[in-house]
C-alpha positions as CSV (number, residue, x, y, z in Angstrom):
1,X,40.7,-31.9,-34.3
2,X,37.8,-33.2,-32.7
3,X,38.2,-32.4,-28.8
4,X,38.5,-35.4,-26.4
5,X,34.9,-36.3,-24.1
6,X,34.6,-34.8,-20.8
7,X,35.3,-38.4,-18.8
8,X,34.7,-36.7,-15.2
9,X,36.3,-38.3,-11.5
10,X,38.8,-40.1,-13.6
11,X,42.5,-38.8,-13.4
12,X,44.4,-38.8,-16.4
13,X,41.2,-38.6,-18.6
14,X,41.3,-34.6,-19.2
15,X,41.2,-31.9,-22.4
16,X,44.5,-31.8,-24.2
17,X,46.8,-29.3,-22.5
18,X,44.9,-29.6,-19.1
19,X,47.6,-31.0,-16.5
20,X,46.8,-34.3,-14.3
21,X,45.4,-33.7,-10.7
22,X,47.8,-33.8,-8.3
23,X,48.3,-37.5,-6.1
24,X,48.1,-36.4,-2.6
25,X,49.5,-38.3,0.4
26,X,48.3,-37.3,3.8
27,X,49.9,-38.1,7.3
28,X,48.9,-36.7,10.7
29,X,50.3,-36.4,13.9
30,X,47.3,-36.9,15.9
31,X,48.0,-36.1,19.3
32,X,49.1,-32.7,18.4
33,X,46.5,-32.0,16.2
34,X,44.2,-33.3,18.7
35,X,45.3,-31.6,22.0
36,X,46.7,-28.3,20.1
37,X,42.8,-28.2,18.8
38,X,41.4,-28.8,22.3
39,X,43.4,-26.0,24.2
40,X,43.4,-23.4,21.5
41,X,40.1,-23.6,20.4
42,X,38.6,-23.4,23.1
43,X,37.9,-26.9,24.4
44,X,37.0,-27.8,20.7
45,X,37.3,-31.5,19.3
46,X,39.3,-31.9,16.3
47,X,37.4,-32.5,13.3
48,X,38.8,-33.9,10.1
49,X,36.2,-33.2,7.7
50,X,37.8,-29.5,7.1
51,X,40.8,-30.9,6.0
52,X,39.4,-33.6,4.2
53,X,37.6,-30.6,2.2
54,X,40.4,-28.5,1.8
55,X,42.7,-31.0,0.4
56,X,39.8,-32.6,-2.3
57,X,39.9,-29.0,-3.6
58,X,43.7,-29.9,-4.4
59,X,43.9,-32.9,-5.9
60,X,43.1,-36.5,-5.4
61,X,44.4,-37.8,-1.9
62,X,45.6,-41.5,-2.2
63,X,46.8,-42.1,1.1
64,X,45.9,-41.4,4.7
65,X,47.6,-42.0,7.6
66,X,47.3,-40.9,11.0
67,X,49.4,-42.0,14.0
68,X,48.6,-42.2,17.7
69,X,48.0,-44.0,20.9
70,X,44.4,-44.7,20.0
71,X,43.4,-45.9,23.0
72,X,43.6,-41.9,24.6
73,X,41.4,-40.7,21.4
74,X,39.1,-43.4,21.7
75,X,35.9,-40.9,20.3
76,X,38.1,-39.9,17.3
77,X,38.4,-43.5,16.1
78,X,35.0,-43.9,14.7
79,X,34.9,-40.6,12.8
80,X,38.2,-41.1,10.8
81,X,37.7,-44.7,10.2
82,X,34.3,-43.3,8.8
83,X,36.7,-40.5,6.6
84,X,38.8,-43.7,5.4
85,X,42.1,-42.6,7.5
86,X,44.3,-45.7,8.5
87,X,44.5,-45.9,11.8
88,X,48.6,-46.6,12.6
89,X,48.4,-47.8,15.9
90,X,51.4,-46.7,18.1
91,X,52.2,-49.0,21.3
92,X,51.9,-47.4,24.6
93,X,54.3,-46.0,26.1
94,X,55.3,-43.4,28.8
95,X,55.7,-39.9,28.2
96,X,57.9,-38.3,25.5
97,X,59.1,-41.8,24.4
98,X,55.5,-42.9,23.2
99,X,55.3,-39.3,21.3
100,X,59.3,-40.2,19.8
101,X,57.9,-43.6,18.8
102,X,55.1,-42.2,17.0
103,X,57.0,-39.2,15.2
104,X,59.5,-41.7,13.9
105,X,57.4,-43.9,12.4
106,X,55.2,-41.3,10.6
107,X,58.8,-39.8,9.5
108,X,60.1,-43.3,8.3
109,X,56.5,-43.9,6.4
110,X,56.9,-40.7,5.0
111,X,60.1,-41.1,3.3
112,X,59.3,-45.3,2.1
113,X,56.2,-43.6,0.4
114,X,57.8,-41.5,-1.1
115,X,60.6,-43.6,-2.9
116,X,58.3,-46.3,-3.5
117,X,55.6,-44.2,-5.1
118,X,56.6,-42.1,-7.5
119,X,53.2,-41.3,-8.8
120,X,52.2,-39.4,-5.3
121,X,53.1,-35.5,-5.9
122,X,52.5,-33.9,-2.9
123,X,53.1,-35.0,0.9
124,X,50.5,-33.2,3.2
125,X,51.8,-33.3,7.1
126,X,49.8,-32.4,9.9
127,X,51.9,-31.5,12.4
128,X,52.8,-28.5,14.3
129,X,55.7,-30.0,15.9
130,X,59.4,-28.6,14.5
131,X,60.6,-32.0,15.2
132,X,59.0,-33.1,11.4
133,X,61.0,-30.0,9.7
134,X,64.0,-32.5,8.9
135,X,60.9,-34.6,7.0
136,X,60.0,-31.6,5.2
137,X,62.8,-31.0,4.1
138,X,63.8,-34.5,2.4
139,X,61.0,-34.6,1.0
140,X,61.2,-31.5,-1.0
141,X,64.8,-32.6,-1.9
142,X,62.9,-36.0,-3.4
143,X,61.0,-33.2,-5.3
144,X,58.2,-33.9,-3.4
145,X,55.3,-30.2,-2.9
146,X,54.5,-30.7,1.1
147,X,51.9,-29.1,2.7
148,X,51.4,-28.5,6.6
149,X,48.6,-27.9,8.7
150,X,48.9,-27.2,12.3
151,X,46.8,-25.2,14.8
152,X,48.1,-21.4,15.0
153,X,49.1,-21.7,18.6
154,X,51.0,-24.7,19.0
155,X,52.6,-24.3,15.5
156,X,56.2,-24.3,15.7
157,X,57.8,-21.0,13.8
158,X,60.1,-23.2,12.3
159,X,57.8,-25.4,10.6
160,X,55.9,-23.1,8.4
161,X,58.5,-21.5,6.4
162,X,60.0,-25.2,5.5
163,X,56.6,-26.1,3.5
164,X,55.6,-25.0,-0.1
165,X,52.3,-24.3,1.6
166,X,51.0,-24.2,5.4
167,X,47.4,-23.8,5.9
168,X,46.7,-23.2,10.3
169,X,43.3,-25.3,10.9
170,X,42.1,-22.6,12.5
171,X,41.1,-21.1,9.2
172,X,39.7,-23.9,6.9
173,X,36.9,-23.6,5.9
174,X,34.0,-25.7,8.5
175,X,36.1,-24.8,11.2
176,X,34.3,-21.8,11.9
177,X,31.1,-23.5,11.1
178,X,32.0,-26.3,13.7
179,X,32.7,-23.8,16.3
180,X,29.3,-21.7,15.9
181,X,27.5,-24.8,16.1
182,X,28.7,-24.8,19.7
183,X,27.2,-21.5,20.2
184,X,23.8,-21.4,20.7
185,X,23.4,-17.8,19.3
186,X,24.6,-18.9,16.2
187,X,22.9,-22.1,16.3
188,X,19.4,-21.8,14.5
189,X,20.5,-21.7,10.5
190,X,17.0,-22.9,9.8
191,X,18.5,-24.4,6.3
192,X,18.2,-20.1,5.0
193,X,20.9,-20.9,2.7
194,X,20.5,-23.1,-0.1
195,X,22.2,-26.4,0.4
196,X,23.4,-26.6,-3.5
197,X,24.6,-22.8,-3.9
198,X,26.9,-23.1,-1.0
199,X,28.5,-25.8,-2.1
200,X,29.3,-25.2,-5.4
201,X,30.7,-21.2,-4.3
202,X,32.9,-22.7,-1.5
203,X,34.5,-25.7,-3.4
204,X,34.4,-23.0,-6.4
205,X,36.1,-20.6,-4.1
206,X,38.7,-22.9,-2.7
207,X,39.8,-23.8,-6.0
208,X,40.3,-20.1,-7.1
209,X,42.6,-20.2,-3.8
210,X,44.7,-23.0,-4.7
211,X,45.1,-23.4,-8.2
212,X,47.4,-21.4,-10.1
213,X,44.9,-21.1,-13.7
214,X,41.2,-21.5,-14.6
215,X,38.7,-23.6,-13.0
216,X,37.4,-26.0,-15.3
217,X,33.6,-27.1,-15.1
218,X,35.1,-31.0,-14.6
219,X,37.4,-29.9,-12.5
220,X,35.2,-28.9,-10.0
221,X,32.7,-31.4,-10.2
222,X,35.4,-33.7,-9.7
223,X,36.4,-31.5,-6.3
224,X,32.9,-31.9,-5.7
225,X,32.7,-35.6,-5.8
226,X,35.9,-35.7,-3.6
227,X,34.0,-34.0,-0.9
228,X,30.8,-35.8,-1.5
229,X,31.3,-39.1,-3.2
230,X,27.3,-39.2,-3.5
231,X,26.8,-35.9,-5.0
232,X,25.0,-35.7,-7.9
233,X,22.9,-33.3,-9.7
234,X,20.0,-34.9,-10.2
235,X,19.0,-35.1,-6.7
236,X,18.4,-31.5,-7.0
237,X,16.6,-31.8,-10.6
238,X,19.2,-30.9,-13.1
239,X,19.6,-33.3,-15.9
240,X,23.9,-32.5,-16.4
241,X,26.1,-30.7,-14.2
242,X,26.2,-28.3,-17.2
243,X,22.3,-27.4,-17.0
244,X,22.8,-26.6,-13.2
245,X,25.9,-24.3,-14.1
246,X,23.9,-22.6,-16.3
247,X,21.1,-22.0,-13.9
248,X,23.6,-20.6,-11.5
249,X,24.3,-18.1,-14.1
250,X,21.3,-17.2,-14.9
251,X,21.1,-16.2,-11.4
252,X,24.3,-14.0,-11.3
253,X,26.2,-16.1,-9.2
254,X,28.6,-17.7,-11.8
255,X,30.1,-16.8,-15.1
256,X,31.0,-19.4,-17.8
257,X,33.4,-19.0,-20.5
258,X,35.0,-20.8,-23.2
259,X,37.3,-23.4,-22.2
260,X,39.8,-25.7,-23.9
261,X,37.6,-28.5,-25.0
262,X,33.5,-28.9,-26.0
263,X,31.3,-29.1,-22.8
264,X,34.3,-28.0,-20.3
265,X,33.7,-24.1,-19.7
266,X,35.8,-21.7,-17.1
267,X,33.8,-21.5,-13.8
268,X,34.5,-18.1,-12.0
269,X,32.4,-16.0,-9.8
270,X,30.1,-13.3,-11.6
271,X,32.3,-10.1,-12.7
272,X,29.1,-7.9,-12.1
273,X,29.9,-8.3,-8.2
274,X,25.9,-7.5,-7.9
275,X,25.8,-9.9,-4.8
276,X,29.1,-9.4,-3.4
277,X,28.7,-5.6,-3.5
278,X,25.6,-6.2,-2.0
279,X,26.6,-8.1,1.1
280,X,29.6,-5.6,1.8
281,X,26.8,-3.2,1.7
282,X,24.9,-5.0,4.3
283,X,27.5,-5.3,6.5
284,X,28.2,-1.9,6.3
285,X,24.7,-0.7,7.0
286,X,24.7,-3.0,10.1
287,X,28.0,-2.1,11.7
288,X,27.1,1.4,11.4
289,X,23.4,0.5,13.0
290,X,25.0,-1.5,16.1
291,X,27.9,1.6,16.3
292,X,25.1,3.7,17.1
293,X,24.3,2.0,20.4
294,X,27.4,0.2,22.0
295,X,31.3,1.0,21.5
296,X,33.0,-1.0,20.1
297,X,31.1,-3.5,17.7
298,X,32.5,-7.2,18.6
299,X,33.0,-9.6,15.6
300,X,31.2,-12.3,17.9
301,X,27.3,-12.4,16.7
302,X,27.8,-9.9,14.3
303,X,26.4,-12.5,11.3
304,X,23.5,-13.0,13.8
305,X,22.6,-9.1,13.0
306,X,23.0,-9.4,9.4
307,X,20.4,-12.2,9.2
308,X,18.2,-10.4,10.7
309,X,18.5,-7.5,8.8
310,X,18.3,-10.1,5.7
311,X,17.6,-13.5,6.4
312,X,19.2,-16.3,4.5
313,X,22.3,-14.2,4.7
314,X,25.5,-16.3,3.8
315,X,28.8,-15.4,3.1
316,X,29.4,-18.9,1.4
317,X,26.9,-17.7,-1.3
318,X,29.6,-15.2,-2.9
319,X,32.8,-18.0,-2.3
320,X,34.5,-17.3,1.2
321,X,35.3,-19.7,3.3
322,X,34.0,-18.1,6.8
323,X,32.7,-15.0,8.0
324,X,36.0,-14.1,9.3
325,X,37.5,-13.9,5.7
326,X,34.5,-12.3,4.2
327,X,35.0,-9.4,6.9
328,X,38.5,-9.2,5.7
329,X,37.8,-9.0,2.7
330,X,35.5,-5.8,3.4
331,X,38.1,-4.6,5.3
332,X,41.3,-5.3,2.2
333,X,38.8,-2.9,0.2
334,X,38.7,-0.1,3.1
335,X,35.2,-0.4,3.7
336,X,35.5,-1.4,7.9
337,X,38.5,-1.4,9.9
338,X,39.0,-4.9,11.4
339,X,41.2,-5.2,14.2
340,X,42.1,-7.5,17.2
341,X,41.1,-6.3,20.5
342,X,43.0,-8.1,23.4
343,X,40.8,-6.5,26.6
344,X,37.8,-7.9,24.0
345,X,39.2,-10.7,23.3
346,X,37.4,-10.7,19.9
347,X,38.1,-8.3,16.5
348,X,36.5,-5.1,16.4
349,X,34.2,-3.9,13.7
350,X,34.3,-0.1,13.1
351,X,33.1,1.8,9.8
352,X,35.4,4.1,7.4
């Protein structure tokens, strides 16, 4: 049988046997986002992109919603009219009531969308508050998936454990790139790491996180596309998205493998580790160099000392997310011991 033509970006049009994207729906309680972000974060505006990302790696989001008294975010307006969010406008009131009036009507939304479009498989809520676990619920019994995302420390323990999934903004990916940009140590990137790598390793690394099979070649271009609606390959001087996988192969930092149609190979990271291997080994190296001199070695400016030991240094080039879960990772293999120091107010880096 002759296999169907790769039709990328448009849902539905897949291999035989590969199932659809899911349809995601995405509602967010603003002012808790918003004020959780600033006080936990260290005085840190909320940004949307990160979640924008880190749903395109899931599916395709359909709907987006977020609720507040707009006139109190008044900065934030621009930036998600920009991300195409619908703005639901919430009258003003005075204390708890205004926040009631806006929890309710995300709630009631919610639940209409989800009876009145059956084609949306998975409610995303932003929300820390346990007041939107009752939503959670229903809509699992409407055999709806919901995420949450919430920031760690004004999460509600309650909430979390209702969701199929809960992913704590603190940890998407661009969070901590947001937060160093705020830092002037960690302010002068200088463009060392190659625009085009990074992004196909992250979005090729957040899938491998979220999906539950292979990654397809059009399914991440499509992931790509949801982050960057412009991206193409030919601004970068690749004639198909299949010539520039192949050049990241050539250079170790991909493999390819047959997939279930013509011109649709398996995407995964390189099974020689040659790069991976080699930046646990320079983080190794430098944690033992900086142990040397001072007691204990602080996670703060500790990627600072591996680019200058090897500039360009990126742990985005070899598919994590941050430098936070690339030192965890070193430290699930028993390389470094990673732990939280509360006098430091920072993780400690030590050797093993």
């Amino acid at each position: 049988m002759t296999a169907l033509p790769l039709r990328e970006g448009v849902p539905g049009q897949l291999h035989s046997g590969v199932m659809e994207e899911e349809r995601i729906a995405l509602f967010i309680d603003f002012e808790n986002l918003a004020i959780g972000a600033r006080e936990a974060l260290g005085g840190m505006a909320f940004d949307f992109e990160p979640i924008g990302n880190a749903l395109a790696e899931r599916g395709r989001v359909v709907a987006r919603k977020a609720y507040a008294d707009w006139s109190m975010f008044d900065d934030a307006r621009q930036h998600l009219t920009r991300s195409h969010v619908e703005l639901i406008e919430i009258p003003q009131r005075m204390g708890a009531s205004r926040k009631n009036a806006a929890d309710i009507k995300m709630a009631v939304d919610a639940i209409e969308l989800a009876l009145e479009r059956d084609y949306v498989t998975t409610f995303v809520v932003c929300t820390g508050d346990s007041d939107f676990t009752p939503l959670v619920h229903k809509l699992r019994e409407l055999n709806k998936k919901v995420i949450g995302v919430g920031v760690k420390a004004s999460t509600s323990n309650m909430l979390p454990p209702a969701c199929d999934e809960f992913l704590f903004y603190d940890n998407l990916e661009g969070v901590d790139a947001h937060r160093e940009a705020t830092d002037k140590t960690d302010s002068d990137d200088n463009g060392a790491v190659p625009e085009l790598e990074a992004l196909i390793t992250t979005t090729l690394g957040g899938l491998l996180r979220s999906s539950q099979g292979e990654v397809l070649a059009s399914s991440l271009k499509r992931a790509l596309l949801r982050k960057d609606s412009t991206f193409t390959e030919a601004d970068y001087g690749f004639r198909a998205f299949g010539e520039l996988l192949r050049d990241l192969e050539a250079k170790d930092v991909i493999e390819l493998s047959k997939g279930p149609g013509r011109g649709d190979p398996v995407v995964q990271f390189s099974s020689s580790g040659g790069g991976e291997e080699h930046a646990f080994e320079l983080l190794t190296d430098v944690v033992s160099d900086l142990a040397k001199h001072k007691q204990p070695v602080a996670l703060s400016g500790l990627k600072n000392q591996l680019r200058k030991k090897q500039p360009g240094f990126s742990e985005k080039m070899i598919g994590y997310g941050g430098f936070l879960q690339f030192c965890k990772a070193a430290a699930r293999r028993g390389l470094i011991d990673l732990t939280w120091d509360e006098e430091v107010g920072d993780y400690t880096v030590a050797v093993l």
